[in-house]
MIPA-74497 format. One record per residue (C-alpha): residue number from 1; residue in one letter; y negated, z, x negated. Coordinates in steps of 0.02 Angstrom, whole numbers, plus 50000, padded with zeros to 5 digits. Each point is the difference from the previous one (the first is absolute). Layout:
BEGIN
> k,r,c2,c3,c1
> NUM,A,Y,Z,X .
...
***
This chain:
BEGIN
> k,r,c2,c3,c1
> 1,X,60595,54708,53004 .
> 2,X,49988,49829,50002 .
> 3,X,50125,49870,49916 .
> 4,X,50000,49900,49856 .
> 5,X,50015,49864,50124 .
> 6,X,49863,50029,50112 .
> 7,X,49883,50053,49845 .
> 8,X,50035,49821,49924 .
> 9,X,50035,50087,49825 .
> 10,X,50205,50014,49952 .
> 11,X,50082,50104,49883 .
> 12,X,49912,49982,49821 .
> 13,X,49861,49947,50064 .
> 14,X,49833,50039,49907 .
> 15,X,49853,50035,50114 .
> 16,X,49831,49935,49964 .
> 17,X,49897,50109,49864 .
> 18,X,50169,50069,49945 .
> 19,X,50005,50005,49806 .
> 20,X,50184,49938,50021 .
> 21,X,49925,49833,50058 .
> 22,X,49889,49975,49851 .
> 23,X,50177,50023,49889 .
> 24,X,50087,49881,50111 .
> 25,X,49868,49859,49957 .
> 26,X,49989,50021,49841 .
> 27,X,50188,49987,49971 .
> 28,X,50011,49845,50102 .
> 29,X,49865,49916,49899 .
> 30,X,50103,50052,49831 .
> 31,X,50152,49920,50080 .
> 32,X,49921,49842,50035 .
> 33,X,49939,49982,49840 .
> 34,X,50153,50018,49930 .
> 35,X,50084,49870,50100 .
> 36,X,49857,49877,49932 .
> 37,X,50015,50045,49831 .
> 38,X,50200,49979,50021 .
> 39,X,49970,49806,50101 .
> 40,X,49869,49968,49843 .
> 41,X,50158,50051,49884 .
> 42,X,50132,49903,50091 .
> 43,X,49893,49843,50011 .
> 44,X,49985,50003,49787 .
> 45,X,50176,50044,49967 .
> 46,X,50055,49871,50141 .
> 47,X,49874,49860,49885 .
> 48,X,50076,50054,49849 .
> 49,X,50162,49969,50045 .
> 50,X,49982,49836,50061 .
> 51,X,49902,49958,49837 .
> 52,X,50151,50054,49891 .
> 53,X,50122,49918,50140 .
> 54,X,49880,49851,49959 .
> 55,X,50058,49977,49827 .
> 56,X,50145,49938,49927 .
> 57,X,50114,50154,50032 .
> 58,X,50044,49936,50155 .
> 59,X,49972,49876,50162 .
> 60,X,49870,50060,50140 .
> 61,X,49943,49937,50159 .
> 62,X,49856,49869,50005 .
> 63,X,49859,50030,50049 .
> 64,X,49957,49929,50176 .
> 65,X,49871,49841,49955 .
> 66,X,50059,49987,49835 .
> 67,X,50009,49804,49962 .
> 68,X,50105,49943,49863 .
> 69,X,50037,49828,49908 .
> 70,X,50117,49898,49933 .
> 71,X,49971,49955,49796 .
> 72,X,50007,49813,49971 .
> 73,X,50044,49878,49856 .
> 74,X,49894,49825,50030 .
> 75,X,49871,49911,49896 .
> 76,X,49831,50045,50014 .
> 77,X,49830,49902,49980 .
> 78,X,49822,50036,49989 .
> 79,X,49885,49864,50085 .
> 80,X,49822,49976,50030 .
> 81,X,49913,49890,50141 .
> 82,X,49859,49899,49954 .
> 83,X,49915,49876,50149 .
> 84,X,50009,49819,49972 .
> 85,X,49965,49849,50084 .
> 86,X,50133,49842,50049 .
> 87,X,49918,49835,49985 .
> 88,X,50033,49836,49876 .
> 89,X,49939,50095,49867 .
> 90,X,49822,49959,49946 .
> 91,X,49916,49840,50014 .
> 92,X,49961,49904,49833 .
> 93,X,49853,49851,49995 .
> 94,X,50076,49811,49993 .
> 95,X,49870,49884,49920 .
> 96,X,50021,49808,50004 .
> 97,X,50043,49916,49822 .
> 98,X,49902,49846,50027 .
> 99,X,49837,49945,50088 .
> 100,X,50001,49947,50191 .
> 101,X,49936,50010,50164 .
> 102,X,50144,50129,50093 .
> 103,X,50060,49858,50136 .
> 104,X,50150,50121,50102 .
> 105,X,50063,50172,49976 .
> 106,X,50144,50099,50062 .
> 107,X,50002,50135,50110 .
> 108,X,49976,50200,49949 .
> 109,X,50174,50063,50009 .
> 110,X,50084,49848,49976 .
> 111,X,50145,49978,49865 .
> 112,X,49977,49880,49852 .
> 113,X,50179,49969,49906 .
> 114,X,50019,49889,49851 .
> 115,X,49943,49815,49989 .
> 116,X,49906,50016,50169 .
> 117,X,49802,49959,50018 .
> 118,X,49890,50169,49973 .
> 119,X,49868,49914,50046 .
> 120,X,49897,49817,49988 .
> 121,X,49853,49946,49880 .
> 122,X,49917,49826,50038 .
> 123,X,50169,50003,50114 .
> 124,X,50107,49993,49865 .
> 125,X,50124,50154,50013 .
> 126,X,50033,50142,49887 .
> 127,X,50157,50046,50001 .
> 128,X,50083,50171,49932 .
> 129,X,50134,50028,49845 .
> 130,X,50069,50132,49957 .
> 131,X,49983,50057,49804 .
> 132,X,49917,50117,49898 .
> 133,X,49906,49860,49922 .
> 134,X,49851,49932,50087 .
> 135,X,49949,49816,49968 .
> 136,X,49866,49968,49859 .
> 137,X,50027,49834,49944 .
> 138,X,50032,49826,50064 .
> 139,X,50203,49952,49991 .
> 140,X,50071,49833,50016 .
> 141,X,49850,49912,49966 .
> 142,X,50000,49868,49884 .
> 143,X,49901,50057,49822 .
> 144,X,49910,49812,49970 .
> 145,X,50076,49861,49914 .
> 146,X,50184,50035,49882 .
> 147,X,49971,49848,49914 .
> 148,X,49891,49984,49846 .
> 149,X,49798,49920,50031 .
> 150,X,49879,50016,50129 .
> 151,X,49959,49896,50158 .
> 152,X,49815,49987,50052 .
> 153,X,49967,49916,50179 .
> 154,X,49835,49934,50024 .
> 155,X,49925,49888,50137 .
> 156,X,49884,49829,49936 .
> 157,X,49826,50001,50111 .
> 158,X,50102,49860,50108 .
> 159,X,50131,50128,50048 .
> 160,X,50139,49930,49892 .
> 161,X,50090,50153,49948 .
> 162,X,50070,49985,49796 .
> 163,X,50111,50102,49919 .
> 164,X,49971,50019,49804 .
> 165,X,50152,50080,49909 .
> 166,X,49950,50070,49834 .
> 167,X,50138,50023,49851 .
> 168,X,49973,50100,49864 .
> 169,X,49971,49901,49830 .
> 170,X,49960,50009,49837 .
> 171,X,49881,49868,49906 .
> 172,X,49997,49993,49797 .
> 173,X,49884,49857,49907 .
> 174,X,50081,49960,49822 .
> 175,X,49943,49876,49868 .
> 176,X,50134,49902,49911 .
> 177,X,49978,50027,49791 .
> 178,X,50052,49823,49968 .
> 179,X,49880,49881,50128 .
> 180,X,49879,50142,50027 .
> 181,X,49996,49978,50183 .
> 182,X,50016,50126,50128 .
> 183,X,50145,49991,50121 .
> 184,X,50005,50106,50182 .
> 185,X,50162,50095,50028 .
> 186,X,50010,50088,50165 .
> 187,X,50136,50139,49977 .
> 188,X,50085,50020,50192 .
> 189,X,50028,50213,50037 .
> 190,X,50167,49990,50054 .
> 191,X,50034,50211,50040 .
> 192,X,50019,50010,50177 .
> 193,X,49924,50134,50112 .
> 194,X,50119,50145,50030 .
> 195,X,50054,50007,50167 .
> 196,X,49910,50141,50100 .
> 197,X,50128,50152,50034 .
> 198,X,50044,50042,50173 .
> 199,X,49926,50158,50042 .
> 200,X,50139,50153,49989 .
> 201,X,49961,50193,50037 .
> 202,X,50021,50128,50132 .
> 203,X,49916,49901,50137 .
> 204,X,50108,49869,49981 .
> 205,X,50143,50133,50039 .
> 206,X,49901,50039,50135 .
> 207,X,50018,49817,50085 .
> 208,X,50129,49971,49964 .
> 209,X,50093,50157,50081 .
> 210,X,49893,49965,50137 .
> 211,X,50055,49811,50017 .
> 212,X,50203,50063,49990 .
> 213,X,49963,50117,50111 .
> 214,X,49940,49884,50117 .
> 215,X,50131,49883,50004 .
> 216,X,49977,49862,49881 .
> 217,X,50097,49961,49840 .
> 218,X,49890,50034,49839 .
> 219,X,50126,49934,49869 .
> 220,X,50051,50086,49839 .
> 221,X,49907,50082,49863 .
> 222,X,49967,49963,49825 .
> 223,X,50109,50111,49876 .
> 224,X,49939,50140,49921 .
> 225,X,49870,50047,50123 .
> 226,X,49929,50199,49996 .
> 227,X,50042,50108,50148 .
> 228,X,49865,49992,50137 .
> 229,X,49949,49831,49949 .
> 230,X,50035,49806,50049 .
> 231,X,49962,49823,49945 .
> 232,X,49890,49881,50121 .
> 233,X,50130,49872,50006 .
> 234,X,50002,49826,50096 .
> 235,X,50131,50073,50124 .
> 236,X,49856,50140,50050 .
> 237,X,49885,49884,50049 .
> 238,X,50128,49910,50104 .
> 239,X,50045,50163,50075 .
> 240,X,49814,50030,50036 .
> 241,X,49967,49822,50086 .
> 242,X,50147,50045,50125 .
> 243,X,49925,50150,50031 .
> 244,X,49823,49947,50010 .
> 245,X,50061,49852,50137 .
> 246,X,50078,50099,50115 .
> 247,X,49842,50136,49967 .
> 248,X,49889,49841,50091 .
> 249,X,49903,49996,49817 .
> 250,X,49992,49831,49868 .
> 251,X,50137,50005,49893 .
> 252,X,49914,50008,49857 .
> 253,X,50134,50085,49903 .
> 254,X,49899,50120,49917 .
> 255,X,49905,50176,50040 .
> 256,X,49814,50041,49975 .
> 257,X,49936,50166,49997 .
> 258,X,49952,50096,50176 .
> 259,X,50142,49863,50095 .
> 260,X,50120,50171,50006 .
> 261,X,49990,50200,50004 .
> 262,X,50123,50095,49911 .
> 263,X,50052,50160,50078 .
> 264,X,50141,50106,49958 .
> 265,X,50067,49973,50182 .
> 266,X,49974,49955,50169 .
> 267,X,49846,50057,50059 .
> 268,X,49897,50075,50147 .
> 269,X,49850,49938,50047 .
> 270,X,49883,50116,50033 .
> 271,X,49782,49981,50024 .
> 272,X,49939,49842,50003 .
> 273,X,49836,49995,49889 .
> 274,X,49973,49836,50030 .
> 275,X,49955,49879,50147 .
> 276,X,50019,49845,50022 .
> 277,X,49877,49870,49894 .
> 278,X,49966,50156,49879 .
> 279,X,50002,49931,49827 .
> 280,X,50141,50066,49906 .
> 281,X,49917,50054,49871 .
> 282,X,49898,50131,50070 .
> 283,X,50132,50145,49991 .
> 284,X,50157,50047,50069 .
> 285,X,50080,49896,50127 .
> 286,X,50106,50139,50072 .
> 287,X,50096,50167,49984 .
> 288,X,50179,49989,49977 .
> 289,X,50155,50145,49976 .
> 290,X,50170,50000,49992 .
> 291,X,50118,49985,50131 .
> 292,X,50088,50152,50012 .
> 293,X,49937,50156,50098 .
> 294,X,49967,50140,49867 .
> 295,X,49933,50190,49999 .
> 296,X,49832,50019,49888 .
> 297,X,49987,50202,49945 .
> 298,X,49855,50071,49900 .
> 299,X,50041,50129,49889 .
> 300,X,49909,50119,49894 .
> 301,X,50005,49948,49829 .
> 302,X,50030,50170,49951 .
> 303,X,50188,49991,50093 .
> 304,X,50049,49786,49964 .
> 305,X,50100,50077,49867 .
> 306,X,50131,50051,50096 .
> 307,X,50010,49826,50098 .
> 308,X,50102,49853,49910 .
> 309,X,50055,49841,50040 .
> 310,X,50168,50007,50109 .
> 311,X,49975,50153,50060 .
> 312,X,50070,50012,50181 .
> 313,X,49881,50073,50134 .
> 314,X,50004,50028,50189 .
> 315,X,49881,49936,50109 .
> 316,X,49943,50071,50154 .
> 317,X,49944,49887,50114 .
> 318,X,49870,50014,50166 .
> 319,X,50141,50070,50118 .
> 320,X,50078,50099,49897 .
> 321,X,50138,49919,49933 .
> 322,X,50067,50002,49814 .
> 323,X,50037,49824,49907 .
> 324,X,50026,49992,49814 .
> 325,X,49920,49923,49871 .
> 326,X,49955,49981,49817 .
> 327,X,49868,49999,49887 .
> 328,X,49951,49851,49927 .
> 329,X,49855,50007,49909 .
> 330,X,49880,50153,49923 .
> 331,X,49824,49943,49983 .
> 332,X,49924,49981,49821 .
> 333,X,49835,50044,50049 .
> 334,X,49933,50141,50077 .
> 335,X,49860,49995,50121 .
> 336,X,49897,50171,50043 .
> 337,X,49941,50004,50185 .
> 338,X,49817,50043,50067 .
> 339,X,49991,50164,50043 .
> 340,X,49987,49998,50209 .
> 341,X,50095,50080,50152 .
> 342,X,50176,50072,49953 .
> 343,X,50115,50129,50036 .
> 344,X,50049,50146,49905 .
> 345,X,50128,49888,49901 .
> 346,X,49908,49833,50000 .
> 347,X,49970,50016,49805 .
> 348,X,49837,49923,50054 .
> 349,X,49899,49928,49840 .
> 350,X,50162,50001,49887 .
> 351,X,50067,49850,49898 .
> 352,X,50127,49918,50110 .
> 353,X,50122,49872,49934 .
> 354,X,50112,49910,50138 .
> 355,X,50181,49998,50024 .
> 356,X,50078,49865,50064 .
> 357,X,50151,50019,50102 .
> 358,X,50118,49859,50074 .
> 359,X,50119,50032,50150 .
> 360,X,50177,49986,49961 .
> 361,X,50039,49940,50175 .
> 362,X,49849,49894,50072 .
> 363,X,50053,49982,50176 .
> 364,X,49947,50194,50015 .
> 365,X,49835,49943,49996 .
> 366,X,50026,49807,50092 .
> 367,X,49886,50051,50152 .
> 368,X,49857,50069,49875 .
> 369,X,49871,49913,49900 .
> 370,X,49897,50156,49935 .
> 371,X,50015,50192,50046 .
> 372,X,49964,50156,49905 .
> 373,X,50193,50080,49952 .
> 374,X,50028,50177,49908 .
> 375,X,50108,49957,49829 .
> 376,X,50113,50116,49940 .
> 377,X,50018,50024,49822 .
> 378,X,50154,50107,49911 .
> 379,X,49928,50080,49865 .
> 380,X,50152,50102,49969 .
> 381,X,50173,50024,50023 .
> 382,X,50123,50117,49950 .
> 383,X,50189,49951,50093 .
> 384,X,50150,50113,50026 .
> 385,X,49906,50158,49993 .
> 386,X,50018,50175,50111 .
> 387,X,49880,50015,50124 .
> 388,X,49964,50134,50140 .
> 389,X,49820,50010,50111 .
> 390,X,49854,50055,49916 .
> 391,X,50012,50138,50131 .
> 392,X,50157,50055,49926 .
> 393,X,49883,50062,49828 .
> 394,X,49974,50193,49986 .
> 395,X,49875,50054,49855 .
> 396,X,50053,50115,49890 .
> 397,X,49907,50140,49931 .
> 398,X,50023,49963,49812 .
> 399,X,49952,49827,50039 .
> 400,X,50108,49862,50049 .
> 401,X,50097,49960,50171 .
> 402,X,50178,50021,50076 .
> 403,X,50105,49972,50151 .
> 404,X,50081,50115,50099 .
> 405,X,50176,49981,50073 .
> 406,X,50020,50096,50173 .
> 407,X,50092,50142,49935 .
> 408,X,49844,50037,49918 .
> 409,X,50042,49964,49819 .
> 410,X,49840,49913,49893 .
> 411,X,50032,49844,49879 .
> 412,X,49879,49948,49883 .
> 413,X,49945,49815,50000 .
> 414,X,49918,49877,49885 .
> 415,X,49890,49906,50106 .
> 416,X,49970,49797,49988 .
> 417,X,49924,49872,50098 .
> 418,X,49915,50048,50175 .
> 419,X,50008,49852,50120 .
> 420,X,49949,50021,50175 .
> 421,X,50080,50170,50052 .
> 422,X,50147,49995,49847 .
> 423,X,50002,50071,49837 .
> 424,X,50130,49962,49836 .
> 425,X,50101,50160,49965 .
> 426,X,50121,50045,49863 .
> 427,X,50070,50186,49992 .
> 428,X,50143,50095,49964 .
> 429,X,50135,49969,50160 .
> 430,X,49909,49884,50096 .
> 431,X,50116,49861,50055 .
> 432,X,49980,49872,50134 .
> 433,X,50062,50087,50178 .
> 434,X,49913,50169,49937 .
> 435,X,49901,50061,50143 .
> 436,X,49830,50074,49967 .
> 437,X,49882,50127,50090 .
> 438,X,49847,49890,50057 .
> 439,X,49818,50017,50094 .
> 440,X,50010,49821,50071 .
***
């Protein structure tokens, strides 16, 4: 009888066909089920527990990944970036005040600061002043005669030249009542004609800053004078002959209309209009801006309300680097654009007004004349508030967010302002240090 050995089948065996085999499989296939429903089991409770661990019964392990953050107190602001472009600001028309045949012009570019030539009419120079009142009258110039009568010069068909002074009289024809005859009595007018006033106003001021300012002694003032105004006095037009002599000009002592520009300040010049031998009259002589290098930024009229006067900006120039600035001037008028090629955000064919913005430091910009910058404009800010990374949010099912600490525990926050990756957030236990569960 052969062995178990030899036979291949042991002790227990169960042979092929045998109805013991059929048992054995199906009892192996209820076992494994069973050890898959227990594993299925196991792997619940085991996720239970670690969700109640998770709460704020007690500390559990972190999670491996798990990124966390630190909550902050700083001062947060919102900003928007709007192109713009650097430049002297926009070029305004400069017309000649008087008749003349343009006889030399500056350069475009070059500087023009107070009491030098802007330019030349029949070569006479016309120098600039600063003021806010331009030149509309003659000043210094003697009014005709102070003294009472007339003087007529005429010239006798020889040549002879004769001067016939006139007086005022009177001439009354009465008859004597006791001889009857009629006697001639020429009545002399003896009232004098009242000195002409020197001429006093604004412009006046104007000089005679511009005079003082240049060096030369104008004198005193009359008493009494109104603020903003001066007296053409006999000292001016000294003070204007010095000045006129070492300009190269006659010292004529007096000003006539079109001999100076007024400007608020020095000035750039900037397009020449005119050439040489052009009469004067035809238009503009040239361009001109100011001196100093500022930012020009259209806005939508829809958002200048937010802009004011003084309020500080950042500038971000060509390679990238930040200087500060200002704004000095809103525009008063708004200007819609043709509708044309644009971005997404171009605002194209929407009233612009433009924002003018000065650099507080202009050596940032010493080796630029024009280049298009991005300004940066705080529209908000909200300082020594909580924040954590917008990451950090988790939305809550009954609406709202919260942070989680790592032990699992949620807080519920009041969010703020948003600002590029940060969000405002006030809750219950939050305190700068307080680390936070976070995506990013």
């Amino acid at each position: 009888m052969p062995s178990a050995d030899e036979d291949g089948v042991g002790i227990g065996a169960v042979e092929p066909g045998d109805p013991r085999r059929a048992r054995v499989g199906r009892v192996g296939r209820c076992v494994g089920l069973v050890v898959v429903v227990v594993l299925v089991l196991g792997a619940v409770a085991a996720f239970a527990v670690a969700r109640r661990s998770g709460g704020s019964e007690g500390p559990a392990k972190k999670s491996a990944g798990v990124q966390t953050a630190t909550v902050t107190r700083t001062d947060l602001s919102d900003a928007r970036e709007l192109p713009g472009t650097l430049g002297f600001g926009t070029e305004q028309p400069l017309k000649a005040g008087r008749k003349g045949i343009v006889t030399w012009l500056p350069k475009s570019g070059d500087t023009i600061t107070r009491g030098k030539q802007l330019y030349r009419l029949d070569d006479r120079p016309v120098s600039l002043f600063y003021g806010a009142t331009p030149m509309f009258r003659a000043l210094g110039k003697p009014d005709g005669d102070a003294a009472g009568g007339a003087t007529d010069t005429k010239t006798d068909p020889k040549g002879d030249t004769k001067t016939d002074t006139r007086t005022d009289s009177k001439s009354d024809t009465k008859t004597d009542p006791k001889s009857g005859t009629e006697q001639d009595t020429t009545k002399q007018d003896t009232t004098k004609k009242e000195a002409a006033k020197p001429p006093r106003g604004r412009d006046v001021r104007m000089v005679a800053d511009n005079l003082k300012a240049l060096g030369y002694d104008i004198g005193s003032q009359p008493t009494g004078m109104p603020t903003g105004e001066a007296t053409w006095t006999p000292a001016l037009s000294t003070a204007l002959k010095k000045w006129q002599k070492a300009l190269g000009t006659p010292q004529t002592g007096f000003l006539d209309v079109g001999d100076v520009t007024v400007s608020t300040g020095e000035i750039r010049v900037g397009a020449l209009s005119a050439a040489l031998g052009d009469d004067a009259a035809g238009g503009p002589v040239m361009t001109v801006t100011p001196t100093a290098k500022a930012v020009s930024v259209p806005v939508a009229a829809t958002d200048i309300g937010s802009i004011v006067v003084d309020t500080p900006v950042i500038v971000v120039l060509p390679d990238n680097t930040e200087a500060r600035g200002t704004v000095s001037g809103v525009g008063r008028s708004a200007e819609r654009k043709d509708a044309g090629l644009g971005g997404p955000d171009s605002d194209v064919g929407g009233a612009k007004m433009t924002v003018t913005v000065t650099l507080d430091d202009p050596a940032a910009v010493k080796n630029l004349d024009a280049a298009g910058v991005q300004v940066r404009f705080v529209t908000e800010t909200r300082k020594g508030v909580l924040t954590v990374p917008i990451g950090a949010l988790v939305a809550l099912r009954e609406g709202g967010y919260a942070v989680q600490i790592p032990a699992g525990r949620l807080i519920a926050v009041k969010t703020g302002l948003f600002v590029k990756g940060m969000v405002e957030v006030e809750g219950s236990g939050l305190e700068p240090g307080t680390r936070v569960v976070t995506t990013s």
